[in-house]
C-alpha positions in Angstrom: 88.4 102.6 95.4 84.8 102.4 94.6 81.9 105.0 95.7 78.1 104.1 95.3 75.6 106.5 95.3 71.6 106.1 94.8 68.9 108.7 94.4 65.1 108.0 94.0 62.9 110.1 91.5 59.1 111.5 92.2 58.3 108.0 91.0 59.9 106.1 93.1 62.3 104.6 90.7 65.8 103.8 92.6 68.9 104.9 90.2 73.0 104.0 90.9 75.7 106.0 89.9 79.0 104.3 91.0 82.6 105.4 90.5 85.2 102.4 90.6 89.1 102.3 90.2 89.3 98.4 90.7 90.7 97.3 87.2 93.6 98.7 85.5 93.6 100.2 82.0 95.6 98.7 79.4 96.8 102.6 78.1 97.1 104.5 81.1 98.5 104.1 84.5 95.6 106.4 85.6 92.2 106.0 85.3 88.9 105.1 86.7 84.9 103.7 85.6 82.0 105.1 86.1 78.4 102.9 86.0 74.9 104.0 86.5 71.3 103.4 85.7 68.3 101.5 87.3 70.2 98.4 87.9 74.3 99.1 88.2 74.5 95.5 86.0 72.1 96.4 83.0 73.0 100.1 83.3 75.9 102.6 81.1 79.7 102.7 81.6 82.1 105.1 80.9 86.0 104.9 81.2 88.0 107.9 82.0 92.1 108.0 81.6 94.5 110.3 82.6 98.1 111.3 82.0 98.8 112.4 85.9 97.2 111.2 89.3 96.1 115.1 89.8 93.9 115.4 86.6 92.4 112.3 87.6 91.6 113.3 91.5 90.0 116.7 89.7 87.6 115.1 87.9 86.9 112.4 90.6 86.1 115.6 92.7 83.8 117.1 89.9 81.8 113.9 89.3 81.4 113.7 93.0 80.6 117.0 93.5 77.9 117.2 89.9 76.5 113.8 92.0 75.9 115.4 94.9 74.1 118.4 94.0 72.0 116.4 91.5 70.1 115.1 94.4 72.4 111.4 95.1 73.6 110.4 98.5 76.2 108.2 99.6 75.2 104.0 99.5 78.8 102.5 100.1 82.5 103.5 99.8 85.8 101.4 99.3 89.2 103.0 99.7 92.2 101.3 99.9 94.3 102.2 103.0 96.3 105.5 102.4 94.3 106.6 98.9 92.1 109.3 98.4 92.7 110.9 102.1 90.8 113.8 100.5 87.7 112.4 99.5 87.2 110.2 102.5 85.7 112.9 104.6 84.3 114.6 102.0 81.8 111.2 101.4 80.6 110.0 104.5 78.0 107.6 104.0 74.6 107.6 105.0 71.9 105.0 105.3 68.1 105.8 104.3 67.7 106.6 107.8 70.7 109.3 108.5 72.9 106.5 110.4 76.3 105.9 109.5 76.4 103.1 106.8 79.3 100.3 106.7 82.2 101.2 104.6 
């Protein structure tokens, strides 16, 4: 799974916040990364783990909800085929000009 989202400031500085599940932790079965900043290569990251699959779909749902209502929109998502059913309609990406990006 991995969700980009972008946001520009009064400035017109472009910042990336994106939420990825594509490598596996060495402690916990369940867990996910988190990246943003000006550039998503020179920016922060954070790992989060979990003991179940629930705690870590309820805090994939708060970041993406604490996103969201900071002002970021959808760039790009990748889900693998039967995951996050949930979340799916919940992030429908949008381009800079309202149309339906590629996902």
């Amino acid at each position: 799974m991995m969700i980009t989202f972008y946001r520009t400031d009064s400035g017109g500085r472009l910042f990336y916040y994106c939420i990825s599940d594509r490598q596996r932790h060495l402690f916990s079965r369940h867990a996910f990364t988190v990246s943003w900043g000006v550039a998503l290569t020179k920016g922060r990251e954070k790992t989060f783990t979990f003991d179940s699959r629930e705690e870590k779909e309820a805090k994939l749902r708060q970041i993406i909800t604490g996103r969201v209502n900071a002002g970021y929109k959808v760039l790009y998502t990748y889900f693998r085929r039967n995951e996050y059913g949930e979340l799916r309609a919940a992030l429908r990406p949008t381009g800079p000009h309202g149309s339906e990006a590629a996902s």
